[in-house]
C-alpha positions as CSV (number, residue, x, y, z in Angstrom):
1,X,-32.9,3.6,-34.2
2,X,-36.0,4.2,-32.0
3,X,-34.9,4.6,-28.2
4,X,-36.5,1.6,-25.5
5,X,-38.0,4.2,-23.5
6,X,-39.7,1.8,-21.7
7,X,-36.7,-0.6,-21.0
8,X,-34.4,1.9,-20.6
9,X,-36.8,3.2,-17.6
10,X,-37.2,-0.5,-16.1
11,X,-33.4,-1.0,-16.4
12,X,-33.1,2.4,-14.3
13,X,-35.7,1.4,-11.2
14,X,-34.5,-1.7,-11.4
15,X,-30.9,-0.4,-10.9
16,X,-32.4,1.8,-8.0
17,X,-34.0,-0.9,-6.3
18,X,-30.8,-2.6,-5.7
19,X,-28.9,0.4,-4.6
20,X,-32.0,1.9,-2.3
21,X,-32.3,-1.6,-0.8
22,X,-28.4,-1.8,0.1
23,X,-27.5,1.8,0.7
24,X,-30.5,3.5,1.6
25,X,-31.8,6.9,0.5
26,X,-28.9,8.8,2.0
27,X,-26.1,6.2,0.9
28,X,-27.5,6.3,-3.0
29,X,-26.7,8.3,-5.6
30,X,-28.0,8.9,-8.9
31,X,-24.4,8.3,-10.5
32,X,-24.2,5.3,-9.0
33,X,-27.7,4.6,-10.2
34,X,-27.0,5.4,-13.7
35,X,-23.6,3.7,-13.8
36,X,-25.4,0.4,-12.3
37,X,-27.7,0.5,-15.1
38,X,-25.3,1.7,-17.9
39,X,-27.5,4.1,-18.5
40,X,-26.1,8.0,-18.4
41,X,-27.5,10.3,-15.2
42,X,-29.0,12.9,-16.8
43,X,-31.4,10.2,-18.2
44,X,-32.3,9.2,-14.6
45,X,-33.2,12.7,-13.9
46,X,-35.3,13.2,-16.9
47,X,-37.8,10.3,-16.1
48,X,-37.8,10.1,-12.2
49,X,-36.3,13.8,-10.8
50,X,-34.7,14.1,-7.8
51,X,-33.4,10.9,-5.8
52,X,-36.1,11.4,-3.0
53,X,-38.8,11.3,-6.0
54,X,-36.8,7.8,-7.3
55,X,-37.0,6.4,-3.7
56,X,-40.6,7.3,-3.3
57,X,-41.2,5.6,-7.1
58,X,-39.4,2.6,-6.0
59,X,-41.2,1.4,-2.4
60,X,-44.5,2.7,-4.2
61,X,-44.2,0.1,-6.5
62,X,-42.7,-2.6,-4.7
63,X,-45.9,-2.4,-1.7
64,X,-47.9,-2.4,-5.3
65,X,-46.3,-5.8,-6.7
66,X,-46.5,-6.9,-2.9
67,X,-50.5,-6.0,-2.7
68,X,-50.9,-7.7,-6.4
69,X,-48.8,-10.7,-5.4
70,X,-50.2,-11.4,-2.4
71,X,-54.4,-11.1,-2.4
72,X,-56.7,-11.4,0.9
73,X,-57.4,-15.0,1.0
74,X,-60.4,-16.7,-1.0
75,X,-62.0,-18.0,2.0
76,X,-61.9,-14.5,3.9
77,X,-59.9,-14.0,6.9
78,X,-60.2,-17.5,8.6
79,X,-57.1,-18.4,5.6
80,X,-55.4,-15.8,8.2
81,X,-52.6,-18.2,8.6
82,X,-52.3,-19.1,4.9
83,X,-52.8,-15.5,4.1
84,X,-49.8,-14.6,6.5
85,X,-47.5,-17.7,5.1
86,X,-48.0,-16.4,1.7
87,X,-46.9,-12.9,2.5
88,X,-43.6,-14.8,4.3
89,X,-42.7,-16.3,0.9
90,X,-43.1,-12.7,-0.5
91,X,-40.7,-11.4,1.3
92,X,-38.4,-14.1,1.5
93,X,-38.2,-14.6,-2.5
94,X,-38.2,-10.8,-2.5
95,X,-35.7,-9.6,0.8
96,X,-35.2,-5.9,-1.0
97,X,-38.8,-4.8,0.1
98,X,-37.9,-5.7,3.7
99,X,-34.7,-3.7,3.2
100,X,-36.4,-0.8,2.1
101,X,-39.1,-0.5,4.0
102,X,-36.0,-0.6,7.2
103,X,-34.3,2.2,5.2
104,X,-37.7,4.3,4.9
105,X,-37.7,3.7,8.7
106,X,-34.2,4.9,9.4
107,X,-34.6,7.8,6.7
108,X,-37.6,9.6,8.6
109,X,-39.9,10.0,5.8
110,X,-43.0,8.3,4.8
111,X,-43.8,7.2,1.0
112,X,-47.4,7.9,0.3
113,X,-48.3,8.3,3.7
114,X,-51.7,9.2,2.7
115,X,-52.4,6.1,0.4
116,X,-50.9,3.6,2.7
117,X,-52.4,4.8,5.5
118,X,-55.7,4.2,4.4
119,X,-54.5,1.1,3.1
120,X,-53.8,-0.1,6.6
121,X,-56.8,1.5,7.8
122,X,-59.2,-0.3,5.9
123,X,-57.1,-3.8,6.8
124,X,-57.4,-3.2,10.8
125,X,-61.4,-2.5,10.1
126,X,-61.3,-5.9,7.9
127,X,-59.9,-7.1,11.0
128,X,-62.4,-5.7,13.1
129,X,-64.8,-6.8,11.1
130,X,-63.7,-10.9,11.5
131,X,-63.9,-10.1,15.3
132,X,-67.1,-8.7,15.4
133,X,-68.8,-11.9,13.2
134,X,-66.6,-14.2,15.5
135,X,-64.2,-15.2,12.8
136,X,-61.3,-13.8,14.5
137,X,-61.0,-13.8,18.4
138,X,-61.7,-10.2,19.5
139,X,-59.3,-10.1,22.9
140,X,-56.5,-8.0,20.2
141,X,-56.8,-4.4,19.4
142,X,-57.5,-5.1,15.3
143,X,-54.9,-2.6,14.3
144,X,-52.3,-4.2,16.3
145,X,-53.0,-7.6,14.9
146,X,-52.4,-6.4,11.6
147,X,-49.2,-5.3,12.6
148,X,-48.4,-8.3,14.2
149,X,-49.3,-10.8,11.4
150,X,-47.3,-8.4,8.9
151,X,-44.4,-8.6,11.9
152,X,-44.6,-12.6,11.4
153,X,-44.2,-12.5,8.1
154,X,-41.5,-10.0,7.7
155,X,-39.4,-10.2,10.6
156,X,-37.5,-13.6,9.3
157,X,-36.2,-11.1,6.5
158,X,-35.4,-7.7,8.3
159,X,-33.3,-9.6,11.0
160,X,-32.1,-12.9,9.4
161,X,-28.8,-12.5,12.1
162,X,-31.7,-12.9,14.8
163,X,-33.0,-15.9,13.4
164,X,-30.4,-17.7,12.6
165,X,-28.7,-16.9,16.5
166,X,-32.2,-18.0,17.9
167,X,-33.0,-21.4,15.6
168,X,-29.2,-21.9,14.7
169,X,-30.6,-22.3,11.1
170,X,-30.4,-20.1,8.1
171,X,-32.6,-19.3,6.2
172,X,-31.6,-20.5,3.1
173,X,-32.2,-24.0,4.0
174,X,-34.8,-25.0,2.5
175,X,-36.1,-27.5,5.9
176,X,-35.5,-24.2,7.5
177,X,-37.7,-22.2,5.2
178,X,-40.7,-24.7,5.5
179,X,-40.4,-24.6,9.5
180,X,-40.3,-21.0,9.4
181,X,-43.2,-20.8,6.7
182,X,-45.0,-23.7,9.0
183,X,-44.4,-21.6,12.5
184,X,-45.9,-18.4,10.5
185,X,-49.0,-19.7,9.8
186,X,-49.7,-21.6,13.2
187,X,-48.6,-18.4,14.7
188,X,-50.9,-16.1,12.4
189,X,-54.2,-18.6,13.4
190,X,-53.2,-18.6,17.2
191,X,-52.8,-14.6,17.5
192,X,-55.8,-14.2,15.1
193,X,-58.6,-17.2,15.2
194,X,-60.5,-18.4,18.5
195,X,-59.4,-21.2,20.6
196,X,-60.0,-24.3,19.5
197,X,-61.7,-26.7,21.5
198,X,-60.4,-29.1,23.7
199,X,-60.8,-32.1,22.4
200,X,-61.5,-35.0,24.8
């Protein structure tokens, strides 16, 4: 019988992904890994080395299904607020990525620095960009909008305690969700967009 080589290797991320995004790098092990997944260890080693290297593999592709799940918006940056309520339902149907991108944090080390800093990069002169044609309101440093409309969407999932002590909601409500999801987007266009005008 011909070995899933394939499945066998999606069985093992997918095993890691739910022990990065509990435990973290330095609470993981590969036995655990490899017992999660029923799979034996020395497999685990043989198609992603070391743990560090199945970490890095891991949030690499999780920012990769993020980027392919959540496009910029059709109609350019003035979607800003849909663009940033999509990326909330991202992370919200998907809480591990928010969990490992805390424990990459905490760990000290940087996946593909390299990559995703040019990533970014190119996002804050996007940014820039909407400012300088008078899409966006230009009164915010560019780079530290991005990181503010990523904070908007992500926050909800890093620190649900906070939430939930500050709208005495959870999340899981789904009236909850759709205020949240509603807030993100309003939030996203007033940080981003120019004042609109006073209507008299």
């Amino acid at each position: 019988m011909a070995w899933d080589t394939e499945g066998t290797r999606r069985r093992l991320q997918e095993a890691a992904t739910e022990e990065f995004a509990e435990r973290g790098p330095a609470g993981t092990t590969m036995a655990r890994i490899a017992e999660r997944a029923g799979i034996n260890k020395e497999r685990l080693y043989k198609y992603f080395g070391d743990k560090q290297a199945l970490f890095e593999t891991v949030l690499a592709d999780e920012l990769a299904r993020l980027s392919a799940s959540v496009p910029p918006p059709d109609g350019g940056l003035a979607d800003i607020g849909e663009f940033a309520g999509r990326t909330f339902d991202y992370h919200a149907a998907n809480p591990h990525l928010a969990r490992l991108l805390l424990w990459e944090g905490l760990d000290g080390t940087t996946v593909d620095e390299q990559n995703r800093t040019a990533h970014y990069r190119d996002k804050a002169a996007a940014y820039a960009a909407a400012q300088a044609d008078g899409t966006f309101d230009d009164d915010l440093d560019p780079a530290r909008l991005a990181f503010l409309v990523i904070g908007l969407a992500a926050w909800w999932i890093c620190a649900p305690q906070l939430a939930r002590m500050l709208t005495g909601a959870d999340g899981d409500d789904p009236d909850e969700h759709t205020a949240r999801r509603a807030f993100v987007v309003r939030a996203a266009e007033r940080l981003a967009l120019p004042a609109r005008p006073v209507q008299s």
